[in-house]
mmCIF file of the C-alpha atoms, coordinates in Angstrom:
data_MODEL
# 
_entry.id   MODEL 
# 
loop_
_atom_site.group_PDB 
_atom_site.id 
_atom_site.type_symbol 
_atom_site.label_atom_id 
_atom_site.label_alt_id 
_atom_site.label_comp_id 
_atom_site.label_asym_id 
_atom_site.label_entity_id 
_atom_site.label_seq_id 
_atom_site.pdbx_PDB_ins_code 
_atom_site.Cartn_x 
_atom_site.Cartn_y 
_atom_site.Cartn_z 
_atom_site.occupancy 
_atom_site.B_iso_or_equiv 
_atom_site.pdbx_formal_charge 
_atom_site.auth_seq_id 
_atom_site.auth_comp_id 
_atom_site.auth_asym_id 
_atom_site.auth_atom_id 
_atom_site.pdbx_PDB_model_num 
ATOM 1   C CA . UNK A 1 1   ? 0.000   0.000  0.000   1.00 0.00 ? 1   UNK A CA 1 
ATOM 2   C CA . UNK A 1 2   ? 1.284   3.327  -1.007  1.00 0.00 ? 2   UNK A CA 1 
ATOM 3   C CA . UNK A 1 3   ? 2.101   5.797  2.476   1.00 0.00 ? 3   UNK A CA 1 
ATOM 4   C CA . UNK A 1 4   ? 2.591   9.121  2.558   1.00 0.00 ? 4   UNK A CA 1 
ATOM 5   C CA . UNK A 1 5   ? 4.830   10.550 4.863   1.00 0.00 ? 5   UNK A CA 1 
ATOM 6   C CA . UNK A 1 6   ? 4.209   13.828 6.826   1.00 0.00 ? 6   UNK A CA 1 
ATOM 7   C CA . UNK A 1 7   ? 2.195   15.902 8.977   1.00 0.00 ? 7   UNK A CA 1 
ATOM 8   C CA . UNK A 1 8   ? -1.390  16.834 9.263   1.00 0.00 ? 8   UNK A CA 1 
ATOM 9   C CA . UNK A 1 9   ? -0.894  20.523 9.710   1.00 0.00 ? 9   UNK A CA 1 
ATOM 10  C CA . UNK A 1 10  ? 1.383   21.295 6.352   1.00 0.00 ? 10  UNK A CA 1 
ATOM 11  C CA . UNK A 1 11  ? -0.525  22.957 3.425   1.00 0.00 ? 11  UNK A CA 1 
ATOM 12  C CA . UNK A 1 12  ? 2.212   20.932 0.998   1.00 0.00 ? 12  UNK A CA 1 
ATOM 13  C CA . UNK A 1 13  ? 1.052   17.199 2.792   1.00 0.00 ? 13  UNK A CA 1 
ATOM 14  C CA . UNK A 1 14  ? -2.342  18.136 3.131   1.00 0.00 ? 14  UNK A CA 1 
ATOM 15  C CA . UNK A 1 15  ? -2.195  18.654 -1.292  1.00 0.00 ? 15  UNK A CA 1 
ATOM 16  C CA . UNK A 1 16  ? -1.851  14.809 -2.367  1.00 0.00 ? 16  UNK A CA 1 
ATOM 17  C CA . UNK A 1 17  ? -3.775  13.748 0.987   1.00 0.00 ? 17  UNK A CA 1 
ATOM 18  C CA . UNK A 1 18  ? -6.732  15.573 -0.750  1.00 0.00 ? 18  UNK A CA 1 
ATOM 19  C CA . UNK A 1 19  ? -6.024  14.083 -4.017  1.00 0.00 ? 19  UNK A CA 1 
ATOM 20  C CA . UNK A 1 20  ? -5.420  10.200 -2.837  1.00 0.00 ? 20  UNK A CA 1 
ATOM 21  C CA . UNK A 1 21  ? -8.647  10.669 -0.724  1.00 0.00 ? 21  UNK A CA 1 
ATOM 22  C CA . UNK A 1 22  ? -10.699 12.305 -4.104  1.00 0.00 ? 22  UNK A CA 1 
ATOM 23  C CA . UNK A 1 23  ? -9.624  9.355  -5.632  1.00 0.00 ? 23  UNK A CA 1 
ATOM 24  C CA . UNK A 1 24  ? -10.681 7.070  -3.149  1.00 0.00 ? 24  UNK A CA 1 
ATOM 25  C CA . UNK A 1 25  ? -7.230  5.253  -3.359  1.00 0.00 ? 25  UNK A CA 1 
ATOM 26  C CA . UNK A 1 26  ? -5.883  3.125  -0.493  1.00 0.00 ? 26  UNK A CA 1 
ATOM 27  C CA . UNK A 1 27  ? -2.836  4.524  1.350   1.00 0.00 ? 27  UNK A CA 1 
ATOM 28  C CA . UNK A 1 28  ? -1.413  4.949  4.912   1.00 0.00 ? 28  UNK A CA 1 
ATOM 29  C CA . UNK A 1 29  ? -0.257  7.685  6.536   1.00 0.00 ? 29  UNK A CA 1 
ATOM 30  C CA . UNK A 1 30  ? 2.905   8.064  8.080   1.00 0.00 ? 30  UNK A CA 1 
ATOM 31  C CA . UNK A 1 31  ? 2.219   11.009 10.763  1.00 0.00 ? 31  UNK A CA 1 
ATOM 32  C CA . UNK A 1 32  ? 6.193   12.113 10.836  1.00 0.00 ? 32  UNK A CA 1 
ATOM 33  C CA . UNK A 1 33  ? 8.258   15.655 11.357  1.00 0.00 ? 33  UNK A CA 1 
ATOM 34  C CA . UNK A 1 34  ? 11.158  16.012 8.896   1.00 0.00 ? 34  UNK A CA 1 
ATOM 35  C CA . UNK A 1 35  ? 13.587  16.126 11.980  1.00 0.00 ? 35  UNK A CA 1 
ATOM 36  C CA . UNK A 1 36  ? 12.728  12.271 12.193  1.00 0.00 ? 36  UNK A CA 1 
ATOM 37  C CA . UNK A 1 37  ? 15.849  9.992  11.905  1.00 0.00 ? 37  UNK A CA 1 
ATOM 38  C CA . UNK A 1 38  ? 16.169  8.229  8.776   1.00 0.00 ? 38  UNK A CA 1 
ATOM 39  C CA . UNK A 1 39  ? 13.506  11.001 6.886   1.00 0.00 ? 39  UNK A CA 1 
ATOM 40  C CA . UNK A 1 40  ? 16.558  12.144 4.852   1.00 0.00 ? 40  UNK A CA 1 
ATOM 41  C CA . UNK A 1 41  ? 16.004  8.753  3.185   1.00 0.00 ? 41  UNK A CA 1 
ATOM 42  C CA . UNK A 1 42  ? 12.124  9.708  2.358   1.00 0.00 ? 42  UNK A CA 1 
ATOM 43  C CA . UNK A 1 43  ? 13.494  13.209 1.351   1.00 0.00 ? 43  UNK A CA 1 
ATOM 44  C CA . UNK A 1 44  ? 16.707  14.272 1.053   1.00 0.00 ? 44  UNK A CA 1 
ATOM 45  C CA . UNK A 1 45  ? 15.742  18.190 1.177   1.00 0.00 ? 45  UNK A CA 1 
ATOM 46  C CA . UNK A 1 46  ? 14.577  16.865 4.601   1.00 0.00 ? 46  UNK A CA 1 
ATOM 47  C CA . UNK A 1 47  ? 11.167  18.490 3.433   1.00 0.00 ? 47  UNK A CA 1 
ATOM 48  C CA . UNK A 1 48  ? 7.355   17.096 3.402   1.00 0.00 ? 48  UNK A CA 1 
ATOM 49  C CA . UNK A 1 49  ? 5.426   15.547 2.352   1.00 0.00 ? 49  UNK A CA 1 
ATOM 50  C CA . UNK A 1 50  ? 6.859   12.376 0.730   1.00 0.00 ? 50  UNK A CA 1 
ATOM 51  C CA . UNK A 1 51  ? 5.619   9.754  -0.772  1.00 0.00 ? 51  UNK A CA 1 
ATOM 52  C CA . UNK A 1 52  ? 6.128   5.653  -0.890  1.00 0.00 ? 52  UNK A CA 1 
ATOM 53  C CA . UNK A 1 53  ? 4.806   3.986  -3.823  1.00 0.00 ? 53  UNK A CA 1 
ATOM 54  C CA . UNK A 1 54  ? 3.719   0.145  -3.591  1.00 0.00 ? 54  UNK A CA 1 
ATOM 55  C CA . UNK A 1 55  ? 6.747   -0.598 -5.128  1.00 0.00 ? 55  UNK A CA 1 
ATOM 56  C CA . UNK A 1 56  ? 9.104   0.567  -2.249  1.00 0.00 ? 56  UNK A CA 1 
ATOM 57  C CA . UNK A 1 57  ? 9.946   4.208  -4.213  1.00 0.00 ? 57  UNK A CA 1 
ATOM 58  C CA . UNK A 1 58  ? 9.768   7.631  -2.710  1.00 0.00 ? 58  UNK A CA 1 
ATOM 59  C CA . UNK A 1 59  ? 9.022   10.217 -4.267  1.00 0.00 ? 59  UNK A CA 1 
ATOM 60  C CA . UNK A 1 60  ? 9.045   13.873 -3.116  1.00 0.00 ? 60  UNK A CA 1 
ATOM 61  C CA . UNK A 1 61  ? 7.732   17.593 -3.663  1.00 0.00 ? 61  UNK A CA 1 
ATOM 62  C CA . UNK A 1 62  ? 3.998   18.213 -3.403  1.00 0.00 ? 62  UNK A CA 1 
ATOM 63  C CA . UNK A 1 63  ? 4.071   18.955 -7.156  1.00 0.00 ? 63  UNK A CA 1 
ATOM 64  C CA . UNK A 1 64  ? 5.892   15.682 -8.320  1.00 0.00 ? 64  UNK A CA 1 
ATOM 65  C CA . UNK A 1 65  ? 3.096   13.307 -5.843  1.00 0.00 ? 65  UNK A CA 1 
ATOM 66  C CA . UNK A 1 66  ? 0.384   14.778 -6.984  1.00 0.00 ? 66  UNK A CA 1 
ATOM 67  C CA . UNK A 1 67  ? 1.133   14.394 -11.133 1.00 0.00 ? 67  UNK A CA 1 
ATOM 68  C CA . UNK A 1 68  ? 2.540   10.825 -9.742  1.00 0.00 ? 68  UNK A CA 1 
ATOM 69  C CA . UNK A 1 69  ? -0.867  10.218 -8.205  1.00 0.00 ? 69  UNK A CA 1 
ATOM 70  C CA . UNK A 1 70  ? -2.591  11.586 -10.984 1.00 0.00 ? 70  UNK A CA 1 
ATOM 71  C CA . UNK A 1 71  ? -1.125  9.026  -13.204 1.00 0.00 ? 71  UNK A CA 1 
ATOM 72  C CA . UNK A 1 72  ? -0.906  6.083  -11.325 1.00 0.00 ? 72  UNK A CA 1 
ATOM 73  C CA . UNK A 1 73  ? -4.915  6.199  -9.873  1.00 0.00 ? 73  UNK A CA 1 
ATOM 74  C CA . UNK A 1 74  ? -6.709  7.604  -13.278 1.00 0.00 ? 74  UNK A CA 1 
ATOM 75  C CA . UNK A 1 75  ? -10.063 7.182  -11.788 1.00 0.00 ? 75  UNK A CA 1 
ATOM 76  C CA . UNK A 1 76  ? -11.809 10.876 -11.148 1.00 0.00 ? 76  UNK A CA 1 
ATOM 77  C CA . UNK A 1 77  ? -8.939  12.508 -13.038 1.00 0.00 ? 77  UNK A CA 1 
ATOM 78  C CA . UNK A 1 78  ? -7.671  15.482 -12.317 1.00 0.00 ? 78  UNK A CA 1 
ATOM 79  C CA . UNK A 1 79  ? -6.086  16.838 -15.111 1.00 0.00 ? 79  UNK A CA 1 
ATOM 80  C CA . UNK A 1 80  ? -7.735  17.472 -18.087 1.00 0.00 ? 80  UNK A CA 1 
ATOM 81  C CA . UNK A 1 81  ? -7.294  15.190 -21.262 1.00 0.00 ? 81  UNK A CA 1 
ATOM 82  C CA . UNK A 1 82  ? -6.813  18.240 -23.317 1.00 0.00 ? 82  UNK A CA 1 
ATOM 83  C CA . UNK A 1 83  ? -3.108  18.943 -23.629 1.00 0.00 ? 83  UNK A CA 1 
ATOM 84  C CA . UNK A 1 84  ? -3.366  22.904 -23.872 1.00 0.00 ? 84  UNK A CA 1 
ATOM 85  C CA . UNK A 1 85  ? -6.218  22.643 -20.266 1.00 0.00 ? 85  UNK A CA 1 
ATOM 86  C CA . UNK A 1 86  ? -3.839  20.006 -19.013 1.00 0.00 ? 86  UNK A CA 1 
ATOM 87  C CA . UNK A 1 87  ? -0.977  22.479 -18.783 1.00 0.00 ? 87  UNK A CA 1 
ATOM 88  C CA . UNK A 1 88  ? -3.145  25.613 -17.852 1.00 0.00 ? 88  UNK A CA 1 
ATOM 89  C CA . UNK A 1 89  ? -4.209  23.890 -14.809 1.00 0.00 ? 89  UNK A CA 1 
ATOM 90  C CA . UNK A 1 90  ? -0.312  23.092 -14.171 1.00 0.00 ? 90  UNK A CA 1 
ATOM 91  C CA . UNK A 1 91  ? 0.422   27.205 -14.545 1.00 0.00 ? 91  UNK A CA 1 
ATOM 92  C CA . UNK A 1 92  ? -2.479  28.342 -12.033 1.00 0.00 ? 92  UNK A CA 1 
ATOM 93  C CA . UNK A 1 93  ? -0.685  25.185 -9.863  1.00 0.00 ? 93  UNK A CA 1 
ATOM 94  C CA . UNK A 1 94  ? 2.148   27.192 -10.088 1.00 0.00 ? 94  UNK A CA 1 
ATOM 95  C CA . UNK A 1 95  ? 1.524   30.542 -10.354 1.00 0.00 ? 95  UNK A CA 1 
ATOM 96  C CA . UNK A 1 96  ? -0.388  30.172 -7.072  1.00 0.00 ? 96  UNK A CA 1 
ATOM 97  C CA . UNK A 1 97  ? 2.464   28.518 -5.348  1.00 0.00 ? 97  UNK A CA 1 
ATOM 98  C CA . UNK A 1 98  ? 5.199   31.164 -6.323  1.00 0.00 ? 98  UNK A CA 1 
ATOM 99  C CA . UNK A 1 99  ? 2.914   33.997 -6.376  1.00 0.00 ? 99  UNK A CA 1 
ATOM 100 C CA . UNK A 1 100 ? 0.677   33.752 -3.244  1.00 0.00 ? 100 UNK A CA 1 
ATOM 101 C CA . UNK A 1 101 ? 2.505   30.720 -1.350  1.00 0.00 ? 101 UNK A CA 1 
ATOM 102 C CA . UNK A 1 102 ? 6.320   30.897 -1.147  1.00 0.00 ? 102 UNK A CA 1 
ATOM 103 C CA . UNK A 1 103 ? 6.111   35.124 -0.732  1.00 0.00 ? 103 UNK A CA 1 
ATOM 104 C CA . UNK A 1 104 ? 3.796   34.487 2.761   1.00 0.00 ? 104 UNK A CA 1 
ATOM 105 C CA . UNK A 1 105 ? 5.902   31.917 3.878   1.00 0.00 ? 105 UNK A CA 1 
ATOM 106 C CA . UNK A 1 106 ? 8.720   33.960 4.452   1.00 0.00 ? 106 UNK A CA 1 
ATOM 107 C CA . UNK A 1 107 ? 6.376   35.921 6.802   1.00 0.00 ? 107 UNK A CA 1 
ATOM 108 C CA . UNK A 1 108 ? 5.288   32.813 8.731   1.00 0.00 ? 108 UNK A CA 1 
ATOM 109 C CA . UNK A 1 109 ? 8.303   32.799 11.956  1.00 0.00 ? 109 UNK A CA 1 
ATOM 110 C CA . UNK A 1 110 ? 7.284   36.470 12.964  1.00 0.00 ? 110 UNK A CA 1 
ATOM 111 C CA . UNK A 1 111 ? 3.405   35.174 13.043  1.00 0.00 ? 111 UNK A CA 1 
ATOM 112 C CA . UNK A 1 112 ? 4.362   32.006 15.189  1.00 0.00 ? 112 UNK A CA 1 
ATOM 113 C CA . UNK A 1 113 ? 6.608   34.179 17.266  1.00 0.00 ? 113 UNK A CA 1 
ATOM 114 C CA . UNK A 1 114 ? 4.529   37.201 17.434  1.00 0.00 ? 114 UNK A CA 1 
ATOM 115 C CA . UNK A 1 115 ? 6.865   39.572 16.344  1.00 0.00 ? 115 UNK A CA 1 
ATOM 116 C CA . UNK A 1 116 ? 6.656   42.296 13.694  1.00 0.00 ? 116 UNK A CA 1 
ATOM 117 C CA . UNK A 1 117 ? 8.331   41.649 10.286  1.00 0.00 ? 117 UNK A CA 1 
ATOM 118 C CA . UNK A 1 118 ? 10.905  43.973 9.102   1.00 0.00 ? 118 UNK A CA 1 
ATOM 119 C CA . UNK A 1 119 ? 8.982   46.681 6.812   1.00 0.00 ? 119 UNK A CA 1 
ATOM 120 C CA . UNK A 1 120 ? 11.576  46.603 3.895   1.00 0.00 ? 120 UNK A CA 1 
ATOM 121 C CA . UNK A 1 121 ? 10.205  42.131 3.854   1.00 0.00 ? 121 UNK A CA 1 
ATOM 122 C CA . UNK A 1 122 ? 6.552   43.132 3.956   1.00 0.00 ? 122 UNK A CA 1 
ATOM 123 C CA . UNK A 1 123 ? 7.097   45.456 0.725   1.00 0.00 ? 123 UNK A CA 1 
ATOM 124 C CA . UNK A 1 124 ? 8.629   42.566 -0.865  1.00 0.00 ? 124 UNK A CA 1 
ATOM 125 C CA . UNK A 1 125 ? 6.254   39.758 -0.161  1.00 0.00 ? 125 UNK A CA 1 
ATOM 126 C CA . UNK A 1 126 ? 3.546   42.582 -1.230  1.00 0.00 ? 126 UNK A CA 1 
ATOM 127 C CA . UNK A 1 127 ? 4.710   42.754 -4.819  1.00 0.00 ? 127 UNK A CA 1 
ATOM 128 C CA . UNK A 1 128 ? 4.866   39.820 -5.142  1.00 0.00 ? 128 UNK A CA 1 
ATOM 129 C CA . UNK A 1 129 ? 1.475   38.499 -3.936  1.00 0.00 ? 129 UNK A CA 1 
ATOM 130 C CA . UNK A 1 130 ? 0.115   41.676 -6.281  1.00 0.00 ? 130 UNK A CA 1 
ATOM 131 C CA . UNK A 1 131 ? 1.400   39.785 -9.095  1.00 0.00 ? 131 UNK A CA 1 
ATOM 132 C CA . UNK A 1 132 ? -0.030  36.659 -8.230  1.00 0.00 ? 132 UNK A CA 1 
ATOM 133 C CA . UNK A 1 133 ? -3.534  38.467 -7.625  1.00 0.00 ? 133 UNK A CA 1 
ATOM 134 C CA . UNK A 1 134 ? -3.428  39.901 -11.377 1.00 0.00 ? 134 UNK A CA 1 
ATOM 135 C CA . UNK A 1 135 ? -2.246  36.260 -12.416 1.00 0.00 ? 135 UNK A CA 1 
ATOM 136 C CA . UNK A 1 136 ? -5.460  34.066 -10.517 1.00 0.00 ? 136 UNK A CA 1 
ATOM 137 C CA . UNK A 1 137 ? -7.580  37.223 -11.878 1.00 0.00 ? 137 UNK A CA 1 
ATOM 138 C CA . UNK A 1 138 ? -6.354  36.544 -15.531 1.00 0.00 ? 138 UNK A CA 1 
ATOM 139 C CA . UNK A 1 139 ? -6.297  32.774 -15.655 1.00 0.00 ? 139 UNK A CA 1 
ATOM 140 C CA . UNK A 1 140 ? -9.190  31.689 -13.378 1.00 0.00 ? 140 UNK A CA 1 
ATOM 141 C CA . UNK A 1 141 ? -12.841 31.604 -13.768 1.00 0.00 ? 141 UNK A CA 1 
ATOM 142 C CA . UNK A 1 142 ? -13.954 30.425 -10.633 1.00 0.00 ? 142 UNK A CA 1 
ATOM 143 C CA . UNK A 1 143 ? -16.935 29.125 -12.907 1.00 0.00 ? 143 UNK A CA 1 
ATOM 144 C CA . UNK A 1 144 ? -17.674 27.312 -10.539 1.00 0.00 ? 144 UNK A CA 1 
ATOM 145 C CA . UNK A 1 145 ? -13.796 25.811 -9.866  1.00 0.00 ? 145 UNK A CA 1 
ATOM 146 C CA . UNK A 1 146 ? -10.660 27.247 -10.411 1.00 0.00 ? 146 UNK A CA 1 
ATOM 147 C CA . UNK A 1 147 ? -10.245 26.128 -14.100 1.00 0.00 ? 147 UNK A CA 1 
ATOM 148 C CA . UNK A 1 148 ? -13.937 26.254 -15.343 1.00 0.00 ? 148 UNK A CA 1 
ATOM 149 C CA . UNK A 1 149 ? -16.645 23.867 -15.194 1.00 0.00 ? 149 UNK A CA 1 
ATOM 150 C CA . UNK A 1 150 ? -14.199 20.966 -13.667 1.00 0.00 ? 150 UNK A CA 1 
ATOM 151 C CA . UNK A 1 151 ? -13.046 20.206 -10.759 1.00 0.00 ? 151 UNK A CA 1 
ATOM 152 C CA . UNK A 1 152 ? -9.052  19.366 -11.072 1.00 0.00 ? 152 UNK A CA 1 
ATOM 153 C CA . UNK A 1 153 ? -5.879  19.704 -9.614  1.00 0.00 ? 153 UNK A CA 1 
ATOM 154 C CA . UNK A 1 154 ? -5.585  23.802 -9.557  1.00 0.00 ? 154 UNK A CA 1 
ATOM 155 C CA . UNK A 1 155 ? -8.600  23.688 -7.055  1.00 0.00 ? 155 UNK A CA 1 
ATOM 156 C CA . UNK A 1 156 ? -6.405  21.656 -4.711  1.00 0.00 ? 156 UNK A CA 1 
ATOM 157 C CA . UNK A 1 157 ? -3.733  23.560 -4.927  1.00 0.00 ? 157 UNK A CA 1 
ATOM 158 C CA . UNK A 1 158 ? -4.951  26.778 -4.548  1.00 0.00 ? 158 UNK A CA 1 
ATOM 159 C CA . UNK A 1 159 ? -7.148  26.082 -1.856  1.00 0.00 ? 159 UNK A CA 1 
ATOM 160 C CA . UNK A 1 160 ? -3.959  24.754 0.536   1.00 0.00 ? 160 UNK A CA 1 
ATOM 161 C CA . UNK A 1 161 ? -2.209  27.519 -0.629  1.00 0.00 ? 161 UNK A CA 1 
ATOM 162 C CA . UNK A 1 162 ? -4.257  30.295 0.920   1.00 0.00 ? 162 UNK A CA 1 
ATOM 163 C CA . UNK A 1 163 ? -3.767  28.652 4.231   1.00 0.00 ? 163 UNK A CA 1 
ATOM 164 C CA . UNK A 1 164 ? -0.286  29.845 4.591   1.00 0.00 ? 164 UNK A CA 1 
ATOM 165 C CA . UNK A 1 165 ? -1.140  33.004 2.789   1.00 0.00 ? 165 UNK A CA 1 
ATOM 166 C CA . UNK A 1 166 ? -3.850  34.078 4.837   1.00 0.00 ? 166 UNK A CA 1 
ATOM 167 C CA . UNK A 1 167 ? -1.408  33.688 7.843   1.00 0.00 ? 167 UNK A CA 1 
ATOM 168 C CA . UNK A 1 168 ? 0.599   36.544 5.720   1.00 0.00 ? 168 UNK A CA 1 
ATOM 169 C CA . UNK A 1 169 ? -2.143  38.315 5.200   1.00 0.00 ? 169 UNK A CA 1 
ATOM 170 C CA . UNK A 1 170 ? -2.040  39.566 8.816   1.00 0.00 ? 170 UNK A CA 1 
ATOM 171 C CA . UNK A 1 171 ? 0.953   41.495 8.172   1.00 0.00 ? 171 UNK A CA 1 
ATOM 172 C CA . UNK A 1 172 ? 0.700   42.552 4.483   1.00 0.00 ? 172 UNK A CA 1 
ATOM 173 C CA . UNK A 1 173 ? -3.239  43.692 4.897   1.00 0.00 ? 173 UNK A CA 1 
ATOM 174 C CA . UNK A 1 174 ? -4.060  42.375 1.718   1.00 0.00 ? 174 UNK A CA 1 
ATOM 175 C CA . UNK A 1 175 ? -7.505  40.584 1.699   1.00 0.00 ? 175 UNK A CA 1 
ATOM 176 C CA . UNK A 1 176 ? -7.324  38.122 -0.759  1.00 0.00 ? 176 UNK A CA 1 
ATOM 177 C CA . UNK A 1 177 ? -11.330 37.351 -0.717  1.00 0.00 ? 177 UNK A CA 1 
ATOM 178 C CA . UNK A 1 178 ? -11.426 40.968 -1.674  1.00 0.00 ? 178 UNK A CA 1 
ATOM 179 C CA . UNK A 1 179 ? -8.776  41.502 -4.176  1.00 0.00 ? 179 UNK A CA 1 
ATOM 180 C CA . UNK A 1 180 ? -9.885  38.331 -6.347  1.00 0.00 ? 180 UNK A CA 1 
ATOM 181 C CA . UNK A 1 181 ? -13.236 38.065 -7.523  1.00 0.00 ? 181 UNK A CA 1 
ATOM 182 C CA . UNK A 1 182 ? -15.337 34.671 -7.079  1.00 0.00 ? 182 UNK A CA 1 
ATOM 183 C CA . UNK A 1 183 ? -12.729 33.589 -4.591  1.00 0.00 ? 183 UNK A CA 1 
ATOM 184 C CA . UNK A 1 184 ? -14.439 33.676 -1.503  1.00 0.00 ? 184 UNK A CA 1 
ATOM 185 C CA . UNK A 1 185 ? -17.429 32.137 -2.703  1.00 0.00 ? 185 UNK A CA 1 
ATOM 186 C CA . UNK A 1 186 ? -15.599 28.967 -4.273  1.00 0.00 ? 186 UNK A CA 1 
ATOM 187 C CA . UNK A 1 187 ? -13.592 29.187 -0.667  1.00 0.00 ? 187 UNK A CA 1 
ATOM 188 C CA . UNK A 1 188 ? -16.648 27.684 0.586   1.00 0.00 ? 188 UNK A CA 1 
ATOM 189 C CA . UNK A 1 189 ? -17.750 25.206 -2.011  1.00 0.00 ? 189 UNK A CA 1 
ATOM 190 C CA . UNK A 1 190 ? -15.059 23.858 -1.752  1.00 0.00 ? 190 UNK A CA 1 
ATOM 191 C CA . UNK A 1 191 ? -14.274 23.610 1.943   1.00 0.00 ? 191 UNK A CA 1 
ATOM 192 C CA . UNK A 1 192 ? -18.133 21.911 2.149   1.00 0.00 ? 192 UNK A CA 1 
ATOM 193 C CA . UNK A 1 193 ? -16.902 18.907 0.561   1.00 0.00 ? 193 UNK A CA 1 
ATOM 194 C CA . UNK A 1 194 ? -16.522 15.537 2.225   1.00 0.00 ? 194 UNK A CA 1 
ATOM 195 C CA . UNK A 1 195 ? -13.098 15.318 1.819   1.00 0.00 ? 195 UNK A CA 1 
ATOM 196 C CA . UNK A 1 196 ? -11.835 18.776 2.261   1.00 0.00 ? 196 UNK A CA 1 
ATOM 197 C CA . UNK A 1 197 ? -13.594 18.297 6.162   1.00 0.00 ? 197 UNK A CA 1 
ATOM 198 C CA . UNK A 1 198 ? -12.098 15.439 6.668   1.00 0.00 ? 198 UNK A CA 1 
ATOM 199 C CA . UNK A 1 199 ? -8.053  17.124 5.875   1.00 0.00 ? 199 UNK A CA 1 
ATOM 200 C CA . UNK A 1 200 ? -9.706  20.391 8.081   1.00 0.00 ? 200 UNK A CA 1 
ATOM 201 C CA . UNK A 1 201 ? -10.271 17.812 10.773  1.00 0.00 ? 201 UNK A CA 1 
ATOM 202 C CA . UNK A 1 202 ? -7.294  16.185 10.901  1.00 0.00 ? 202 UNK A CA 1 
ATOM 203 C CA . UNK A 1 203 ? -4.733  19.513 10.367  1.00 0.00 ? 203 UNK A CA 1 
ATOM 204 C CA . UNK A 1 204 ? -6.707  20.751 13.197  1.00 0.00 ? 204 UNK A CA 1 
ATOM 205 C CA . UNK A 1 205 ? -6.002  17.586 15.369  1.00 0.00 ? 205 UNK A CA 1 
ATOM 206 C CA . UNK A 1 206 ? -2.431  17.913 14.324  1.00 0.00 ? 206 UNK A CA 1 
ATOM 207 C CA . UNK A 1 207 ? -1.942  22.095 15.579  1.00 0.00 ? 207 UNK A CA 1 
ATOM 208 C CA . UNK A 1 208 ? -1.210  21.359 18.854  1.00 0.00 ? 208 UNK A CA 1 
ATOM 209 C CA . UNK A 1 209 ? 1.380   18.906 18.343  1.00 0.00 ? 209 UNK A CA 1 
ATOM 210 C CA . UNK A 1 210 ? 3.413   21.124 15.685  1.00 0.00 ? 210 UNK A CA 1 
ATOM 211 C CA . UNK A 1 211 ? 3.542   24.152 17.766  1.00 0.00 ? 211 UNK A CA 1 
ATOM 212 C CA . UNK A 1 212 ? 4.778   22.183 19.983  1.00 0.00 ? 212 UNK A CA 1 
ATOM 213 C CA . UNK A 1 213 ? 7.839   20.990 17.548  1.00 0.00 ? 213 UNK A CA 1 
ATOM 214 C CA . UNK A 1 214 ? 8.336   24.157 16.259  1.00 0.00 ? 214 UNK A CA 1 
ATOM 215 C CA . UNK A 1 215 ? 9.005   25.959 19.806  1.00 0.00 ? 215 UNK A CA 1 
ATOM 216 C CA . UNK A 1 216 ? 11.249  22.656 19.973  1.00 0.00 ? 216 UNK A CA 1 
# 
């Protein structure tokens, strides 16, 4: 049975968890901080999540599971068949992880800490996120998911991407429910799903026990 390794509370783990679950594929869960000995053999960036296939291969990157996943369980696809939709849901993948993601992240220590970030780092992680707004504005039609009328990989990704940019949010001010149109309201179709409950549920379980290894 395939596992994935990781923990509960990470946007990046909590990505192919939603997509092995949508798929209503088999696999175990290997509840693990990347301090673990012996991870570096999961993942040598000493990173989650990770991922075991049945074969005894790991994989890593959130990115790389999630196309593996996608092409080892076809059933409820993910990806369109069309080559051209098939790689525009792979740039709003991205564009939301470079744009909205990675920029917050580097905000993330002062909000655990309760600090203030430098100014000069807020300006920066600003920009950027501004370019990511006009790039989810240009590309997305929310009509109703991310990508159109289906339901594929981009709404995954997106969705456990504004978990860790919301937490920037706090000290940029930007209101990302404001700045991009039909966001909020998809917010909430999506988060009523089965599924999507279920990962809520279980990164909430999880909080307690990761604050606790990060003021470790």
């Amino acid at each position: 049975m395939p596992t994935l390794h990781g923990f509960s509370y990470s946007n990046y783990y909590n990505m192919p968890k939603h997509a092995l679950l949508h798929k209503g594929v088999s696999f175990e869960e290997d509840l693990v901080y990347p301090s673990a000995p012996g991870y570096n053999k999961l993942n040598p960036a000493m990173k989650v999540p990770s991922f075991t296939t049945d074969a005894g291969q790991h994989l890593a990157e959130a990115a790389v599971i999630c196309e593996y996943i996608e092409e080892a369980y076809p059933q409820k696809p993910l990806f369109p068949t069309d080559t051209f939709e098939r790689n525009r849901v792979r740039q709003l993948m991205h564009v939301a992880e470079l744009y909205l993601e990675l920029p917050n992240r580097r905000l993330l220590p002062f909000g655990f800490s309760g600090t203030t970030a430098p100014e000069p780092l807020i300006e920066e992680v600003k920009a950027v996120v501004e370019r990511g707004i006009n790039s989810i504005n240009a590309l997305a039609s929310f009509d109703p998911w991310v990508a159109g009328a289906e339901y594929t990989m981009a709404d995954i990704y997106l969705f456990y991407v504004l978990a860790v940019a919301d937490m920037g949010s706090a000290s940029t001010g930007i209101d990302l429910n404001e700045k991009i149109p039909g966001l909020n309201s998809w917010r909430g179709k999506f988060a009523a799903d089965e599924v999507a409950q279920k990962v809520a549920a279980d990164m909430q379980a999880n909080k307690e026990s990761f604050f606790k290894y990060i003021s470790g």
